[in-house]
C-alpha positions as CSV (number, residue, x, y, z in Angstrom):
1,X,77.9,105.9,114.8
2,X,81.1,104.3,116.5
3,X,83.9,106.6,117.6
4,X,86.9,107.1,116.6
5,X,90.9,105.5,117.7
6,X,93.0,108.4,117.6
7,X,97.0,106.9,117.4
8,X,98.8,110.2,119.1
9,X,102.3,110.5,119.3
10,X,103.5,111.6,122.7
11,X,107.3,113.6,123.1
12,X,110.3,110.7,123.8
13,X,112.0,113.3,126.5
14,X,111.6,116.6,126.0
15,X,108.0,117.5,126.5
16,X,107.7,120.4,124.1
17,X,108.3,117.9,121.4
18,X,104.6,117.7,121.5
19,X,102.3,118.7,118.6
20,X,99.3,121.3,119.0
21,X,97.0,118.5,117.5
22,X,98.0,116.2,119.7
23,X,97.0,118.2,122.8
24,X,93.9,119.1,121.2
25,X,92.8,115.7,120.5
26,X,93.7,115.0,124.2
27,X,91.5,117.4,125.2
28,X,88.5,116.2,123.5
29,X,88.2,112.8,123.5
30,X,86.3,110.8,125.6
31,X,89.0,108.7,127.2
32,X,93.1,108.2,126.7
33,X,94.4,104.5,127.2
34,X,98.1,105.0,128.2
35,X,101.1,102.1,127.9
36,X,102.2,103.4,131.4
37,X,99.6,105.6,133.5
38,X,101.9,107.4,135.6
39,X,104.1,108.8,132.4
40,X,101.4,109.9,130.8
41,X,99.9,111.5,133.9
42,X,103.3,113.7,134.1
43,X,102.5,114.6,130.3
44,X,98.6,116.0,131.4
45,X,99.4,117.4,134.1
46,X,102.1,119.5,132.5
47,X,99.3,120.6,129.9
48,X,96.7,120.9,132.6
49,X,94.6,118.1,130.4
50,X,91.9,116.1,132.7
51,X,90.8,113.7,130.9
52,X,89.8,110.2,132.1
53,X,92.5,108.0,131.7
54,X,93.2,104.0,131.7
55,X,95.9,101.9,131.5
56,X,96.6,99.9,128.3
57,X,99.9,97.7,127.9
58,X,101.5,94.5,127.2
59,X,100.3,92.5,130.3
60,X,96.4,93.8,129.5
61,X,93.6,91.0,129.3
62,X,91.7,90.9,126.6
63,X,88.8,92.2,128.5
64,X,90.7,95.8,128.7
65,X,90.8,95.5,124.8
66,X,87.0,94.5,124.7
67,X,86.2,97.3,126.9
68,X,88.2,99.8,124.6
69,X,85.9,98.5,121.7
70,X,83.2,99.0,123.6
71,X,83.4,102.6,124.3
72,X,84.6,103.1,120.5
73,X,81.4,101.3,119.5
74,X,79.3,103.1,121.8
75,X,80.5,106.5,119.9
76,X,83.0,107.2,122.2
77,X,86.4,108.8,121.0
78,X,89.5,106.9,122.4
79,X,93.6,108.3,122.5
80,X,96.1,105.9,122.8
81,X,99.3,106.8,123.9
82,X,102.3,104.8,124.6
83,X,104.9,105.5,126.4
84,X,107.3,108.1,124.2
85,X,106.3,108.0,120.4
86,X,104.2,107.0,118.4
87,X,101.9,104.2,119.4
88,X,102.3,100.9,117.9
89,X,105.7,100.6,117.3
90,X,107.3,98.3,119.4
91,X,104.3,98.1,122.0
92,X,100.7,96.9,122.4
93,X,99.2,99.0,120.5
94,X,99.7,97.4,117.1
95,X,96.9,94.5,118.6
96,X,94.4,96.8,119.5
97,X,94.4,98.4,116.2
98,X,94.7,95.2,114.6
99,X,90.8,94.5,116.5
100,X,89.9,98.1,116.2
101,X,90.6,97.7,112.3
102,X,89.0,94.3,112.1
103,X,85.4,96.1,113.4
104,X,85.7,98.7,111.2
105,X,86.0,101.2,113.6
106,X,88.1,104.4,112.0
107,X,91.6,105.0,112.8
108,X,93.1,108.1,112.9
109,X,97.0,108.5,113.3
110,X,98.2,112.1,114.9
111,X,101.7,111.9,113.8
112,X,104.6,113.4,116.3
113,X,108.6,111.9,117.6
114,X,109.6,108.8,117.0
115,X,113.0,107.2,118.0
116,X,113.1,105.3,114.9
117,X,113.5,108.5,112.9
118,X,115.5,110.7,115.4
119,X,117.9,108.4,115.5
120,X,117.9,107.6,111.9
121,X,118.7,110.9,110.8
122,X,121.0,112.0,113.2
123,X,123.5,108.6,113.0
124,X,125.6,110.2,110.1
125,X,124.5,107.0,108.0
126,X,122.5,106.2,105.1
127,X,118.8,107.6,105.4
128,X,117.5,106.8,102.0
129,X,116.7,103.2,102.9
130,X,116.5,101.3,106.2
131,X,114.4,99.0,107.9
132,X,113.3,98.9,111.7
133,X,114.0,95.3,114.1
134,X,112.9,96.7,116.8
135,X,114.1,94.6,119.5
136,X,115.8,91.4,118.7
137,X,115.2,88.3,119.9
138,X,117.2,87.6,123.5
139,X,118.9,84.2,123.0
140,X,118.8,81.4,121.2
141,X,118.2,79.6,117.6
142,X,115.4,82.9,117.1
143,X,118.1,85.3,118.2
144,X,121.0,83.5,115.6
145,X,118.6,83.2,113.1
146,X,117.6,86.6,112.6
147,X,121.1,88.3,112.8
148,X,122.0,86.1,109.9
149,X,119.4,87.0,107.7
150,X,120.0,91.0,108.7
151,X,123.9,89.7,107.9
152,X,122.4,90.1,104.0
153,X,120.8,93.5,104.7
154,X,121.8,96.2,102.4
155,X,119.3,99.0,104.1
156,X,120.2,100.7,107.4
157,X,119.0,98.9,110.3
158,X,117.6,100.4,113.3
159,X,117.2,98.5,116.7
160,X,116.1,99.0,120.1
161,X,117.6,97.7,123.0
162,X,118.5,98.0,127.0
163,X,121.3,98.9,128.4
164,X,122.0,95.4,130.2
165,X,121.6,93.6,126.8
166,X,123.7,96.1,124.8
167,X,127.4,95.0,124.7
168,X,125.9,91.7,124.3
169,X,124.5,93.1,121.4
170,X,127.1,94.7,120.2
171,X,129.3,91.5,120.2
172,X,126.8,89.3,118.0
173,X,126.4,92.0,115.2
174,X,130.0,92.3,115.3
175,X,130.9,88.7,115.0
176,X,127.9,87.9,112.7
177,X,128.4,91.3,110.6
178,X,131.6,92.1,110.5
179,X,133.0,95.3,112.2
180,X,130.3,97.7,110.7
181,X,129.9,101.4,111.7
182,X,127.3,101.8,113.9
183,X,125.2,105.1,116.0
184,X,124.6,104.2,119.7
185,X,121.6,106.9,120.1
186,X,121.4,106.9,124.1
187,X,118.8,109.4,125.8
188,X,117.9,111.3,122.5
189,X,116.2,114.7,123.6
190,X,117.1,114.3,127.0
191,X,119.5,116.2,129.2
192,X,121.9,113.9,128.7
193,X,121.6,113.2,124.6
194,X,124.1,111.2,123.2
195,X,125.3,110.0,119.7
196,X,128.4,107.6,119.9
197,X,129.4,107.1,115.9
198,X,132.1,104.7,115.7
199,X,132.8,101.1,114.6
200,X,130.9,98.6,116.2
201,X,134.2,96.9,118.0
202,X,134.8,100.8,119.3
203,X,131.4,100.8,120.6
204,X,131.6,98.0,122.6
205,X,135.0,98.8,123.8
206,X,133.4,102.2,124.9
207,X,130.5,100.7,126.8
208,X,132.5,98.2,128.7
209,X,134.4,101.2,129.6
210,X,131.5,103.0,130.8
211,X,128.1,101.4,131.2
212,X,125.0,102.1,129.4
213,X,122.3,104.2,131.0
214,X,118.7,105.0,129.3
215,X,116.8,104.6,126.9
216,X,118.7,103.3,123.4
217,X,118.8,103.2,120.2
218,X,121.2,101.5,117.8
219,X,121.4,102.4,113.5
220,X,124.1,100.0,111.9
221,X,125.4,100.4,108.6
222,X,123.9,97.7,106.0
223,X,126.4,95.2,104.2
224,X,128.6,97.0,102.1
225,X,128.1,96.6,98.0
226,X,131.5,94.6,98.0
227,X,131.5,92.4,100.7
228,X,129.7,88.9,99.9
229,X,127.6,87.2,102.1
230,X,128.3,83.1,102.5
231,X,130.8,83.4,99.2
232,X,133.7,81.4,99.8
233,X,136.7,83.2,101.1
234,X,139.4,80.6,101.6
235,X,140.0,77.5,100.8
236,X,141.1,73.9,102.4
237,X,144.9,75.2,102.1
238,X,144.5,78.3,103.7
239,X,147.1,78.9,106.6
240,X,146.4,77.9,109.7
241,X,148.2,80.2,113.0
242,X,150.4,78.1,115.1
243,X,148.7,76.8,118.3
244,X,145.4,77.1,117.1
245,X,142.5,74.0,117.3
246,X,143.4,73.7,113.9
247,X,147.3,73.0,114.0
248,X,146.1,70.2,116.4
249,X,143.4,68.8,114.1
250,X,144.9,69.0,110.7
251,X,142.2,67.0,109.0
252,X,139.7,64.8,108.0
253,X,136.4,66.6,109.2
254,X,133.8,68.4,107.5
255,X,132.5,71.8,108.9
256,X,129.7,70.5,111.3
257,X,132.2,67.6,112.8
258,X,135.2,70.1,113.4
259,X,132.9,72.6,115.4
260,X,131.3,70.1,117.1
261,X,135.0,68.7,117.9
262,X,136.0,72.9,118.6
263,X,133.0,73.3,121.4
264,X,134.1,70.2,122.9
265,X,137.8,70.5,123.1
266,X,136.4,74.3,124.8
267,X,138.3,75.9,122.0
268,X,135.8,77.8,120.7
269,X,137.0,81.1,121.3
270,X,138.0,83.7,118.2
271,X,141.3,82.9,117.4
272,X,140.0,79.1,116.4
273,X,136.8,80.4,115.0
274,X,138.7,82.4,112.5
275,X,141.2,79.3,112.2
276,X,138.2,77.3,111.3
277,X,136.5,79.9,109.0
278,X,139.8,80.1,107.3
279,X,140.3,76.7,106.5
280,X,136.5,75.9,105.7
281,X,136.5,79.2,103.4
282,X,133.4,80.4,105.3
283,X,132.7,83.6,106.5
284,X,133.6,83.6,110.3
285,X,130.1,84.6,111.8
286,X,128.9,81.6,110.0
287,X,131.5,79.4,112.4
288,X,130.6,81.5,115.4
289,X,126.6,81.2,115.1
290,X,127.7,77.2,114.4
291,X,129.5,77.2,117.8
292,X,127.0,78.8,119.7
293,X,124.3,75.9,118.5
294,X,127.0,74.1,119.4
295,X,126.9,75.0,123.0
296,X,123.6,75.4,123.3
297,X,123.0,71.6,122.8
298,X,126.0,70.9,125.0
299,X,124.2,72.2,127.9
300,X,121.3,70.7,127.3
301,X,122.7,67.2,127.1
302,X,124.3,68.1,130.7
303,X,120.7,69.0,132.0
């Protein structure tokens, strides 16, 4: 008879946020794989719980996995922890229970926090639908690619990111979304909780102000019904501000060419991007994510 993978959900600050099954499932089984030993050690020790425990994260060989299996197949019962939540989300855990699953070998989840939720419900938006990115992509075509597609998202959208990558953040979803409320849920059960609810411009204003610290989670508001999404919003007459790339370049290029000639000039900031969106009738984050290609094979061409 193999064992059983137990999937326990471990407090994201505040360690009473813990569930009785939880500890008692600790207690018994045979051996807890934890994302980060020392954290987890903090969260035993607290409940005077001894037993064995190993390390399980991102940079594990596959031979950690295979010995995990091994002790579940053996009859062994395993905990896996990460570290804060529920394992699986956003962490290595979702491979192990992929292999786990694929022996047959029984899961069991012991439900408890999760950020996701906590943060969901207490932005002050929508909690009827969402969906969950999880971290985005850092840079790039992966990183332009997906904030277009969320650009169509109707549900709530939860993300998680770090404080150095935040106003960066911040910036893209506001120049690929439009200026969209947002819940910056910084250090949630933790001595120093915070919910910033604001615009997403106010948001970065207020973190360039004052730099992000902690843990983070971010819950944007999805496209609103009326706002349409690649629908033309101009047209080839639409006025043009004095000074801008366009007033220079009055004609004769099609979207791709004038961005292309935008980057190159190094007039690729907002004013010209709006300029350009105007005059094309496209929405402006469709301009922006342009110009950022744009660069992007600039440079390499340089290297």
């Amino acid at each position: 008879m193999t064992g059983v993978l137990y999937l326990c959900a471990t407090p994201i600050g505040n360690l009473e946020d813990i569930t009785l099954r939880v500890l008692r499932v600790l207690r018994e089984v045979a051996l807890i794989a934890a994302e980060d030993t020392r954290q987890t050690r903090k969260l035993l020790n607290h409940y005077k719980i001894n037993t064995p425990l190993t390390s399980y994260h991102r940079h594990s060989a596959t031979a950690k996995e295979d010995r995990l299996l091994a002790e579940l197949l053996a009859g062994r019962d395993v905990a896996l922890v990460s570290d804060a939540g529920m394992p699986g989300i956003s962490d290595p855990g979702e491979q192990l229970v992929v292999r786990v699953v694929e022996e047959g070998i029984r899961v069991v989840p012991v439900p408890g926090p999760s950020a996701v939720t906590t943060a969901l419900v207490v932005s002050g938006l929508p909690t009827n639908r969402f969906v969950f990115e999880g971290f985005l992509p850092r840079q790039g075509k992966a990183r332009r690619q997906r904030l277009a597609d969320l650009a169509k998202e109707s549900r709530t959208m939860v993300f998680y990111e770090a404080p150095h990558r935040l106003l960066a953040t911040l910036t893209d979803l506001h120049a690929l979304m439009g200026n969209r409320q947002v819940a910056v849920v910084r250090e949630v059960t933790k001595l120093h909780e915070e919910v910033l609810r604001c615009s997403l411009a106010e948001a970065a204003a207020h973190f360039t102000a004052q730099a992000p610290r902690g843990e983070l989670t971010l819950v944007v508001a999805g496209r609103p019904g009326g706002e349409s999404i690649g629908a033309k919003t101009g047209g080839q007459g639409a006025q043009v501000a004095e000074g801008s790339f366009l007033s220079d370049n009055p004609g004769g290029l099609d979207l791709a060419e004038a961005v292309t000639a935008l980057v190159q000039a190094g007039r690729d900031g907002m004013p010209d991007i709006k300029a350009l969106a105007r005059r094309y009738g496209v929405p402006k984050r469709e301009v922006y994510a342009m110009a950022l290609a744009e660069r992007e094979k600039q440079v390499e061409r340089r290297k």
